[in-house]
PAKOLFI-292013 format. One line per field, with one value per residue (C-alpha): x, y, z; chain. Coordinates in nm, 3 decimals, padded with zeros to 5 digits. Each point is the difference from the previous one (the first is absolute). Layout:
% PAKOLFI-292013
east c(X ...)
north c(Y ...)
up c(Z ...)
seza c(A ...)
END
This chain:
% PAKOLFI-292013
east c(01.218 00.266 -00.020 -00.152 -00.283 -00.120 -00.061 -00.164 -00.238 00.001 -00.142 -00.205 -00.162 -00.015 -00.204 -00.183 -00.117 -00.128 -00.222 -00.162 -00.123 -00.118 -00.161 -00.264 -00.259 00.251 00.215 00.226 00.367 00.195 00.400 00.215 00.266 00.340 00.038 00.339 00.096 -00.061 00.255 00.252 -00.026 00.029 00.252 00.246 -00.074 00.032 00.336 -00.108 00.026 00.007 -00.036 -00.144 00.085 -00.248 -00.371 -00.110 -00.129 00.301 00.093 -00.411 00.059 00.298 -00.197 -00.298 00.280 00.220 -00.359 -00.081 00.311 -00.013 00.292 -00.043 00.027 -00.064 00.001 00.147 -00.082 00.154 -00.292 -00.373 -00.077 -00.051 00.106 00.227 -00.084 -00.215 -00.281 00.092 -00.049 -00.237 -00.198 00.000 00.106 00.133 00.246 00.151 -00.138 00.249 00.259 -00.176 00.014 00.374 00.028 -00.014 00.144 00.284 00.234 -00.091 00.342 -00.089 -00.324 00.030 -00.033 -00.306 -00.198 00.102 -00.107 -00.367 -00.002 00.106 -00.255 -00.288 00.057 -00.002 -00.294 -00.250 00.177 -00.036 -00.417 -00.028 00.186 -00.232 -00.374 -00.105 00.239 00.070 -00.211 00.072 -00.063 -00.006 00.248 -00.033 00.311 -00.172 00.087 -00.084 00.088 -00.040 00.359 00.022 -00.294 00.186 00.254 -00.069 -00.298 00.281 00.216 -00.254 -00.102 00.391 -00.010 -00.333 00.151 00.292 -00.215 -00.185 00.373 00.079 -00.260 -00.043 -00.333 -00.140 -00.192 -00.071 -00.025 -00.173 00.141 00.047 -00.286 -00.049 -00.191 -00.200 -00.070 -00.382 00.153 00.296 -00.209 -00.243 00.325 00.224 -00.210 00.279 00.196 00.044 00.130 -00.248 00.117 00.218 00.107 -00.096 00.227 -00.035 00.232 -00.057 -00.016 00.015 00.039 00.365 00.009 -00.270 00.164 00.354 -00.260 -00.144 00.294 00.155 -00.331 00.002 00.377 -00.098 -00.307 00.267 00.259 00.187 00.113 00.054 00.030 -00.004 00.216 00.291 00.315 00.262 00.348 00.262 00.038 00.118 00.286 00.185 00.388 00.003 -00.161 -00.341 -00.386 -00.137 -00.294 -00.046 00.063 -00.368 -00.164 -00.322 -00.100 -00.344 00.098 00.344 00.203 00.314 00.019 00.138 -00.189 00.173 -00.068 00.206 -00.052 -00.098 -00.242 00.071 -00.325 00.028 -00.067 00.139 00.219 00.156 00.339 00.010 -00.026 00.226 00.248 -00.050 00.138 00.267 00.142 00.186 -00.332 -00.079 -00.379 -00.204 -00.364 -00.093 -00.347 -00.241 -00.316 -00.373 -00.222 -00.379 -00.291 -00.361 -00.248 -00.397 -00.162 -00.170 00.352 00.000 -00.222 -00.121 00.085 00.279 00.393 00.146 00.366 00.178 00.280 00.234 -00.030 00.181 00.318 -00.069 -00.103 -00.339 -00.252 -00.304 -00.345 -00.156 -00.354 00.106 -00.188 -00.329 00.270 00.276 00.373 00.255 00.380 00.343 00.373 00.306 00.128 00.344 00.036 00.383 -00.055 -00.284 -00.222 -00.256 -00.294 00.060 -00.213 -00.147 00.229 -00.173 00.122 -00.142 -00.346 -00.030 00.133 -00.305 -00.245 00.109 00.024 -00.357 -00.139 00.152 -00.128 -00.296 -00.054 -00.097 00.083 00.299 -00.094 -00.325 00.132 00.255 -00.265 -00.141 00.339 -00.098 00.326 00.398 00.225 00.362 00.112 00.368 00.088 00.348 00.138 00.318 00.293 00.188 00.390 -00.097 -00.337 00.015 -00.408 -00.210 -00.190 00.305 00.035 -00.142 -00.347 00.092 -00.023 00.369 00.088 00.343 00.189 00.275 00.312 -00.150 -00.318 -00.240 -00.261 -00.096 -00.301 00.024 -00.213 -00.351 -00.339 -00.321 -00.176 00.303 00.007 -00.088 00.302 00.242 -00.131 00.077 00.266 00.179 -00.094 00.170 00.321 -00.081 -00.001 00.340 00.145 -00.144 00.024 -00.388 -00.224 -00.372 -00.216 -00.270 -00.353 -00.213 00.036 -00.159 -00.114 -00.310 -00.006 -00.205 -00.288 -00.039 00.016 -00.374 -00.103 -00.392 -00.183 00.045 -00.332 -00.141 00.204 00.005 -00.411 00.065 00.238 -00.284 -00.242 00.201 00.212 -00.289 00.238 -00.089 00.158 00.280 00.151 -00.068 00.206 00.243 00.087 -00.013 00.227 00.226 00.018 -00.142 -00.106 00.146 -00.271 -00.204 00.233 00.089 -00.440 -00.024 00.219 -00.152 -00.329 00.132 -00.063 -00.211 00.291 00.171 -00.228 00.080 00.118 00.319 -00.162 -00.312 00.122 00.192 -00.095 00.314 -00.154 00.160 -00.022 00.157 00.309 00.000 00.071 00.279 00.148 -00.040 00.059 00.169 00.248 -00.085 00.196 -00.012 -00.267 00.191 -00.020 -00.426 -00.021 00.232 00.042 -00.274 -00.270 00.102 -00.151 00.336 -00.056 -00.278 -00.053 00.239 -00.236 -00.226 00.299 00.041 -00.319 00.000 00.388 -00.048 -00.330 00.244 00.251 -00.228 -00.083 00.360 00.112 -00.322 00.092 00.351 -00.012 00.300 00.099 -00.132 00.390 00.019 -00.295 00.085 00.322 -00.137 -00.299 00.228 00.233 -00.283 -00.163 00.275 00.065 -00.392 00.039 00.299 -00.239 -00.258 -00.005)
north c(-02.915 00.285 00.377 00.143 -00.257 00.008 00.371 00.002 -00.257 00.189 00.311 -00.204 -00.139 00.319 00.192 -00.329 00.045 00.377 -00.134 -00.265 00.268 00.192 -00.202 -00.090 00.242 00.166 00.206 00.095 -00.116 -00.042 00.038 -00.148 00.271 00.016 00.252 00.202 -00.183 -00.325 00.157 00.103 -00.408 -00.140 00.184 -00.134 -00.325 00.028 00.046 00.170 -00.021 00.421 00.203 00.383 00.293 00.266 -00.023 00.249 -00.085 -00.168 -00.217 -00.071 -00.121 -00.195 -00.188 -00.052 -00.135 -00.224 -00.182 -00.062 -00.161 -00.227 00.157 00.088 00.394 00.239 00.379 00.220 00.349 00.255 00.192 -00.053 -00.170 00.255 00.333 00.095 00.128 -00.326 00.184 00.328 -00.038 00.220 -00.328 -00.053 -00.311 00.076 00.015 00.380 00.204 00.257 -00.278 -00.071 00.408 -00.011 -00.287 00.282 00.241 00.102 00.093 -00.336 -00.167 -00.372 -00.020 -00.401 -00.024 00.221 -00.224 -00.333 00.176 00.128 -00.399 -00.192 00.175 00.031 -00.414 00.028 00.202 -00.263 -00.257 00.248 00.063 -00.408 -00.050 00.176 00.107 00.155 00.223 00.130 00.157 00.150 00.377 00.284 00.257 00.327 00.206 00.339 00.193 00.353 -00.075 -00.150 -00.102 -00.079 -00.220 -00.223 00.013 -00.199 -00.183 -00.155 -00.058 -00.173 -00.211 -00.108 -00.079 -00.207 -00.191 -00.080 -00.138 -00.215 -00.134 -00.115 -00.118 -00.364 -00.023 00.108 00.385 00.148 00.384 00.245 00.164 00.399 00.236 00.386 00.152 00.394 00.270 -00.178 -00.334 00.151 00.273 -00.294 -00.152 00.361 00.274 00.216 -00.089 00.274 -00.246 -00.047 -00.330 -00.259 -00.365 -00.287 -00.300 -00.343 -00.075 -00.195 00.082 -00.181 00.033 -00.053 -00.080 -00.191 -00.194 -00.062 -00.136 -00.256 -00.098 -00.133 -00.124 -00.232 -00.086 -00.086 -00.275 -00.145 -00.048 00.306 00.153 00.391 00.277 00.377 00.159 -00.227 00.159 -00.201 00.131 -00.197 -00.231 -00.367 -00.166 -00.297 -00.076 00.024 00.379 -00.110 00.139 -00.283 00.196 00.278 00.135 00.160 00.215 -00.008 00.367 -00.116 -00.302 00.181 -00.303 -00.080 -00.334 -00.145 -00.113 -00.265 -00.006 -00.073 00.337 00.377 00.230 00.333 00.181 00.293 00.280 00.322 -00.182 -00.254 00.190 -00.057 -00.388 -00.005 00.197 -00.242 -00.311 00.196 00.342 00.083 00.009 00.273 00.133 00.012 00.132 00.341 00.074 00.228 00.145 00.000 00.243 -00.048 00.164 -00.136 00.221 00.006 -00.183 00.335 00.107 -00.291 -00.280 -00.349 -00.240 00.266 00.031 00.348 00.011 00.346 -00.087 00.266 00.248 00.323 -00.211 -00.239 -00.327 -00.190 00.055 -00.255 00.031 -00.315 -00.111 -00.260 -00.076 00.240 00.238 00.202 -00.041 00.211 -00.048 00.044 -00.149 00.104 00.194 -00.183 -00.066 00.049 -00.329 -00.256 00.063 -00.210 00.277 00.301 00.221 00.260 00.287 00.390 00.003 -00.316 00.102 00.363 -00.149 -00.269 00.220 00.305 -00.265 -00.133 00.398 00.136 -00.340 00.023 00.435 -00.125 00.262 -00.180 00.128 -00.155 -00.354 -00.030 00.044 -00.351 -00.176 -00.356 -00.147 00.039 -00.242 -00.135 -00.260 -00.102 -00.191 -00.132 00.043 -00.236 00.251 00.034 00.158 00.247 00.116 00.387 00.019 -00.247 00.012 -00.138 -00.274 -00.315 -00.143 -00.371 -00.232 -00.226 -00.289 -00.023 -00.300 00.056 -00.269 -00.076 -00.110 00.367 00.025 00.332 00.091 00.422 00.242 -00.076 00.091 -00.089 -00.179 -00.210 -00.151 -00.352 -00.010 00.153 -00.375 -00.201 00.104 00.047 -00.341 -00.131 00.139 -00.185 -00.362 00.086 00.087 -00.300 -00.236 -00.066 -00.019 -00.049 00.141 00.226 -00.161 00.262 00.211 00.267 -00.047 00.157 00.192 -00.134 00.204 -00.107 -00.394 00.017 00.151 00.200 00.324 00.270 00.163 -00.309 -00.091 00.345 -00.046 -00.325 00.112 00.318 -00.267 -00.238 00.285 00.247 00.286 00.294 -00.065 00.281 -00.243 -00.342 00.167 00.128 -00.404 -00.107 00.179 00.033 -00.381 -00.230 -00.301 00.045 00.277 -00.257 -00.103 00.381 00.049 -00.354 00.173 00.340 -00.151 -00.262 00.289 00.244 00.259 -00.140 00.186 00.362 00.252 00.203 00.301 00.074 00.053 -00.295 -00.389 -00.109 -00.146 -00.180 -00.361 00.111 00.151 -00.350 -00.185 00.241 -00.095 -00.356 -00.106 00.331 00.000 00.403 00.078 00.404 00.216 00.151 -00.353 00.053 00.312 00.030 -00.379 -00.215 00.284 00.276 00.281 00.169 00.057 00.124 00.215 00.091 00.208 -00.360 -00.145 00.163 -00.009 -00.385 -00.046 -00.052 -00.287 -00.193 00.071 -00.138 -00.325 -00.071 00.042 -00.257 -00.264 00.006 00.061 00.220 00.130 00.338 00.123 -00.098 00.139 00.352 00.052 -00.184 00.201 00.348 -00.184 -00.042 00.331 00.220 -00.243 00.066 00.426 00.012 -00.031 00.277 00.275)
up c(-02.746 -00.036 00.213 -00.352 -00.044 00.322 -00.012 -00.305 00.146 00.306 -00.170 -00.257 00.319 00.196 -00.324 -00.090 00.441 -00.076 -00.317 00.216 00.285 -00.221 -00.219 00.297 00.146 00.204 -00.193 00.328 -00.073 00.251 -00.020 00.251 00.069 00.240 00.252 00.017 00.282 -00.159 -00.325 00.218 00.186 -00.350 -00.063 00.283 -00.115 -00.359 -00.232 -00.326 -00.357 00.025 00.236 -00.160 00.160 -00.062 00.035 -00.272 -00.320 -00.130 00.290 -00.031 -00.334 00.028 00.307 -00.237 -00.281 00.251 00.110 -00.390 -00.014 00.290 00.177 00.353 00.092 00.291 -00.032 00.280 -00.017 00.281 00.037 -00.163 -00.289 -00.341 00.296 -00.277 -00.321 -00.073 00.173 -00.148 -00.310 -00.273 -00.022 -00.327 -00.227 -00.298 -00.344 00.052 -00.261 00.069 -00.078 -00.284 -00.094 00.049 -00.214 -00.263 00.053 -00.162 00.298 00.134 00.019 00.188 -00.225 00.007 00.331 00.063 -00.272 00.168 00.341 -00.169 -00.206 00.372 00.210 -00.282 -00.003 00.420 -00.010 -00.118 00.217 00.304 -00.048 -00.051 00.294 00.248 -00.180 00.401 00.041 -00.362 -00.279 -00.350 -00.026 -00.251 00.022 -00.193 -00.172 -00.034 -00.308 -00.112 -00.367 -00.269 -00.016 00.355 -00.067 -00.302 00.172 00.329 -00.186 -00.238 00.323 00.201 -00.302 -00.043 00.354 -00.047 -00.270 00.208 00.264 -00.269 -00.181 00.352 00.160 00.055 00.184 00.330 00.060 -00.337 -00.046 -00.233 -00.251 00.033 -00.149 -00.078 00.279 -00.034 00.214 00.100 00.148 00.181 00.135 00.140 00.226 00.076 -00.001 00.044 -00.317 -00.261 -00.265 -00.318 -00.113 00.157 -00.092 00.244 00.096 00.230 00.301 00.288 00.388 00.331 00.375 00.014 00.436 -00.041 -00.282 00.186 00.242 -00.252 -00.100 00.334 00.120 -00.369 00.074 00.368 -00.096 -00.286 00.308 00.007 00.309 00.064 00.279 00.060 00.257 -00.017 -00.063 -00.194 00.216 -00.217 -00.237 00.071 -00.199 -00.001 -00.038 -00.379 00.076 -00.142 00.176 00.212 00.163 00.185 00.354 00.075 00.281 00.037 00.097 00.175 00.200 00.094 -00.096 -00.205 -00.209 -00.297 -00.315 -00.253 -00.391 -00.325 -00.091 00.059 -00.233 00.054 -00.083 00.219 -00.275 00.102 00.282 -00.257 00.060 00.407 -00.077 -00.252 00.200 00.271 -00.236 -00.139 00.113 -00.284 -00.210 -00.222 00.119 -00.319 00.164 -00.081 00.176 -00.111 00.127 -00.139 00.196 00.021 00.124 00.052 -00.102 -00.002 -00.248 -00.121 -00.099 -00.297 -00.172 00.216 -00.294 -00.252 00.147 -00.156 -00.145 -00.077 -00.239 00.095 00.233 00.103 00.075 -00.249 00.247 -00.041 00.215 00.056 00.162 00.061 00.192 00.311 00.261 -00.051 -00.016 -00.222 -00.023 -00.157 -00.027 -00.176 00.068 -00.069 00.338 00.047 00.352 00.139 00.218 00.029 00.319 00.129 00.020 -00.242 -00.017 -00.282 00.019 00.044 -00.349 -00.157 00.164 -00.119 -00.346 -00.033 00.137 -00.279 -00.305 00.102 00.031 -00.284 -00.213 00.115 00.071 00.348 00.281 00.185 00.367 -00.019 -00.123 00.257 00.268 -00.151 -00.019 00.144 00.108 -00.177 00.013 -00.197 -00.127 -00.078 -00.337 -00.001 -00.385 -00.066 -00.042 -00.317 00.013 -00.289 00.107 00.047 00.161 00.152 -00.373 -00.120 00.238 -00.125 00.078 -00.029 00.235 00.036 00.185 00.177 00.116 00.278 00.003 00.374 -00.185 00.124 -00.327 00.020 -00.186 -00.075 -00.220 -00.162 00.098 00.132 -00.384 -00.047 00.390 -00.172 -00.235 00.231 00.250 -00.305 -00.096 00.322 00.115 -00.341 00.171 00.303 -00.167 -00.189 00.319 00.207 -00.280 -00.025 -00.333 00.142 -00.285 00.062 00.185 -00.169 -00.304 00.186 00.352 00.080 00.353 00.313 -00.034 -00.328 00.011 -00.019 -00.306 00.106 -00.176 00.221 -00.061 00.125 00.288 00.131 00.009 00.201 00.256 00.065 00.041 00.216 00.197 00.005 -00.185 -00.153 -00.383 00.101 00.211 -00.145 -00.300 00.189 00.200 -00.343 -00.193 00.298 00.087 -00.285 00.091 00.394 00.042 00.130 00.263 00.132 -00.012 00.189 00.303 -00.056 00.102 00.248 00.303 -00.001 00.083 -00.292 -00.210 00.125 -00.259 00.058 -00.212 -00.112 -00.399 -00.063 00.063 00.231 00.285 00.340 -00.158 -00.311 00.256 00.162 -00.300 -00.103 00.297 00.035 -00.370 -00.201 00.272 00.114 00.287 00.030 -00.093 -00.284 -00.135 -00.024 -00.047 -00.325 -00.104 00.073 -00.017 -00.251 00.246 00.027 -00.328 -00.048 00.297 00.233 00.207 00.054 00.120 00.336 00.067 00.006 00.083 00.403 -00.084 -00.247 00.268 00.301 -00.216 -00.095 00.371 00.119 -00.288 00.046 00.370 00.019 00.360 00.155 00.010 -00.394 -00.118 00.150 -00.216 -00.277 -00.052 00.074 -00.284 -00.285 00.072 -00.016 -00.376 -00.085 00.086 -00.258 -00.249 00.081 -00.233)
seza c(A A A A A A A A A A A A A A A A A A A A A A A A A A A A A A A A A A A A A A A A A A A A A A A A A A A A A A A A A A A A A A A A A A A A A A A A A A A A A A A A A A A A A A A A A A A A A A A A A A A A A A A A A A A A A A A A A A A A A A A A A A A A A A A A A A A A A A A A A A A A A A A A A A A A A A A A A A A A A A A A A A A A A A A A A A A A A A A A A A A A A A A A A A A A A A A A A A A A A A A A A A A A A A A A A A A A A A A A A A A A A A A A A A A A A A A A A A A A A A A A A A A A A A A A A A A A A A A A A A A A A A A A A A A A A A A A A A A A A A A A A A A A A A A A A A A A A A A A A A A A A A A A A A A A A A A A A A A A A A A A A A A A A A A A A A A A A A A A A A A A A A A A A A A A A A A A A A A A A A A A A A A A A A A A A A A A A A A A A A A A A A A A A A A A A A A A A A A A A A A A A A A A A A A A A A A A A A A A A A A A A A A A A A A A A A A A A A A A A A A A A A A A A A A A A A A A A A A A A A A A A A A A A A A A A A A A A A A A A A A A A A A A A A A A A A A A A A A A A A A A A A A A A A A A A A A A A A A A A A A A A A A A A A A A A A A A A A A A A A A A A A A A A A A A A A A A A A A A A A A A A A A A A A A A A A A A A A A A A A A A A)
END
């Protein structure tokens, strides 16, 4: 039996396992998963197919993409998984209507290429919502208009993007078509709006950590290997000046190896350059970053189920508003940053700008809102640099795929909806290069926590029943873990300490903290408090007052040394206080 076939049976196995459990009276599911330690042991042993560099969303999705193809992969990623701007994102999954918009207009001069963006991630939309059901959902979106020529106008527009969708679509999540809203209905879901009529379109929207998360934890159980906080230092060639691994550092276990594979991905977004400078000094850089600043606001602020897009504001950017989390998120991009940084932050500027275009939208008084501002945080997008682009709305949003003569495939550009594709494709540059033509195992591979198909409604009454949860909380395992909720509730209830809540408004409890660490591979509180929680996110203020107890259970579980938990916890503090207001 070739590598290919047994994977496929491997996998066919490993689903056909999670149909039996739950098929009897127990519906617990239990998933096998390796510890960091056990990665980085598997990973002295091994020689890869690829080794990825980057453990954001697209070194996620090349993972997920090298394991459907029976080739043998381990991500590296120099600090945590999705820290970049996969977890910084405005959560939403979706075409581009503004692409769509520019599409035409008649100034517009690369009008090709913003329809085959808005066509490519319509198509990657409906793939994306299939892929993972628990983390994703379809959602309105209303373009207000004070008009009657506003309103034909973006009606028409969302219906051409609608039709799109439908030309391309070849299965999966299926979306609504756009509608004509009035003044009643939108009053119901923003009380503040002063718009009579608007016009009502479908995206999608997910928990982008949380899915980076899925992804590797999918890759893992389908023999994938990965690991945060090692450092690749160089590359490795041979004589004939072609990559042969990797000399890494692991930044946890203080120690310096060497990592062999056929080839190197690199998928390290807004860092692509630094790699690719690495291989080859004499490269041009091509990465032009550029910031998207958020803020989390009160839910009172915007509508539970409706996200909010102004078209063009004072400066002419979008701006959304979208429900997450029981709460509200706005943001905009386009700030061109002069060099990529690990942890920008949302300039004086960028703040008083969102908070103005929200008042004046909405006649809201802007000293009161800020009072209620939640959290803020930025996120950087790296956009593929063209020689003639004059702004950063000239520089092109496609993704491309780069080949050096030493054999570096660096993946550069795209976004969030099109993760999938940018995986496939890349890994079709991986077989060229290794000489290797195993076909696909699944059209589209569903993610872990959905290898069991189950009705929410009534598996969230079962795990209230069998956990003793109030439904807040049953929801919130659920459509945070799938089908491994049962298996973080399982060691939630295993010790009575284990069920302790961090804060009293939001369901994180000590158990949930223990499997973070033991199986997500959490190894600084910045890690649970922005990554594998989202309360960061949603409210900074929460965060300090649970920071030393996440602290105190990290330090017990991964019995780190008086001396090292003094500077550490001096370290992540002073990183957690750069973000107060």
């Amino acid at each position: 039996m070739n590598r290919v076939a047994f994977v496929a049976v491997a996998s066919i196995l490993t689903q056909r396992k999670v149909q039996l459990q739950s098929a009897g009276d127990s519906k617990h599911i239990h998933y096998q998963l390796k510890s960091r330690e056990q990665h980085l042991a598997d990973a002295l042993s091994n020689e890869y197919d690829v080794i990825i560099v980057g453990g954001g969303a697209t070194g996620a999705g090349v993972s997920l993409a090298c394991a459907n193809r029976g080739l043998k992969s381990i991500v590296l990623e120099s600090q945590d998984y999705a820290s970049g701007a996969s977890s910084k994102s405005t959560k939403l999954v979706h075409g581009g209507v503004r692409y769509m918009q520019q599409v035409f207009q008649l100034s517009e001069k690369n009008r090709m290429e913003k329809w085959q963006l808005v066509a490519e991630a319509l198509k990657e939309r409906s793939n994306f919502l299939s892929m993972c059901s628990y983390l994703t959902q379809d959602f309105p979106t209303l373009i207000p208009c004070t008009n009657l020529f506003d309103l034909g106008y973006y009606y028409f527009g969302s219906l051409i993007y609608h039709c799109v969708y439908l030309y391309y679509q070849t299965g999966g999540h299926t979306f609504k078509p756009p509608r004509i809203v009035g003044k009643d209905e939108i009053q119901q879901h923003f009380k503040f709006a002063k718009c009579n009529y608007g016009v009502i379109y479908y995206d999608g929207q997910f928990n982008d950590a949380r899915m980076v998360q899925e992804l590797l934890v999918t890759s893992s159980l389908k023999g994938q290997n990965m690991a945060n906080y090692v450092e690749v230092k160089s590359l490795l060639k041979n004589q004939e000046n072609k990559i042969v691994g990797v000399q890494a550092y692991d930044k946890i276990g203080q120690k310096q190896f060497q990592i062999k594979g056929k080839c190197v991905v690199n998928a390290t977004g807004g860092w692509a350059d630094n790699l690719r400078l690495m291989d080859d000094p004499n490269v041009s850089k091509r990465i032009v970053s550029v910031a998207g600043s958020h803020l989390t606001m009160p839910q009172k602020y915007g509508s539970n189920y409706w996200g909010y897009l102004i078209p063009k504001t004072n400066d002419g950017r979008v701006l959304y508003m979208v429900p997450w989390l029981g709460n509200m998120i706005m943001g905009t991009t386009e700030r061109k940053l002069d060099n990529t940084i690990n942890d920008p932050t949302v300039s004086d500027e960028e703040y008083m700008w969102l908070l103005k275009s929200f008042c004046d939208e909405f006649a809201i008084d802007a000293n009161e809102v800020a009072k209620d501002v939640k959290s803020k945080w930025c996120g950087v997008r790296p956009l593929v640099y063209q020689n003639n682009a004059l702004s950063t709305k000239e520089v092109s949003r496609t993704h491309e795929i780069e080949v050096s003569k030493s054999g570096l495939i660096s993946v550069m550009g795209g976004k969030w909806t099109i993760f999938r594709l940018m995986g496939e494709q890349t890994v079709d540059k991986v077989q060229e290069l290794i000489g290797n033509n195993y076909k696909r195992i699944e059209n589209l591979p569903k993610l872990v926590g959905d290898w069991t198909q189950f009705d929410n409604k009534k598996e969230i009454q079962v795990m209230m029943n069998k956990f003793d949860l109030p439904q807040s909380y049953a929801t919130y395992f659920l459509t945070t873990y799938g089908d491994r909720a049962y298996d973080v509730l399982k060691l939630v209830h295993e010790k009575p300490e284990n069920k302790e809540c961090l804060h009293p408004q939001f369901p994180h409890t000590v158990g949930e903290i223990l499997y973070q660490i033991r199986y997500e591979q959490a190894r600084k509180p910045e890690d649970i408090l922005f990554r594998r929680t989202r309360l960061g996110f949603l409210d900074q203020n929460a965060i300090f007052n649970v920071y030393e107890k996440v602290f105190q259970i990290m330090a017990k579980e991964l019995k780190w040394p008086e001396k090292f938990q003094k500077e550490f916890l001096k370290e992540n503090f002073e990183y957690i206080r750069k973000l107060e207001f």
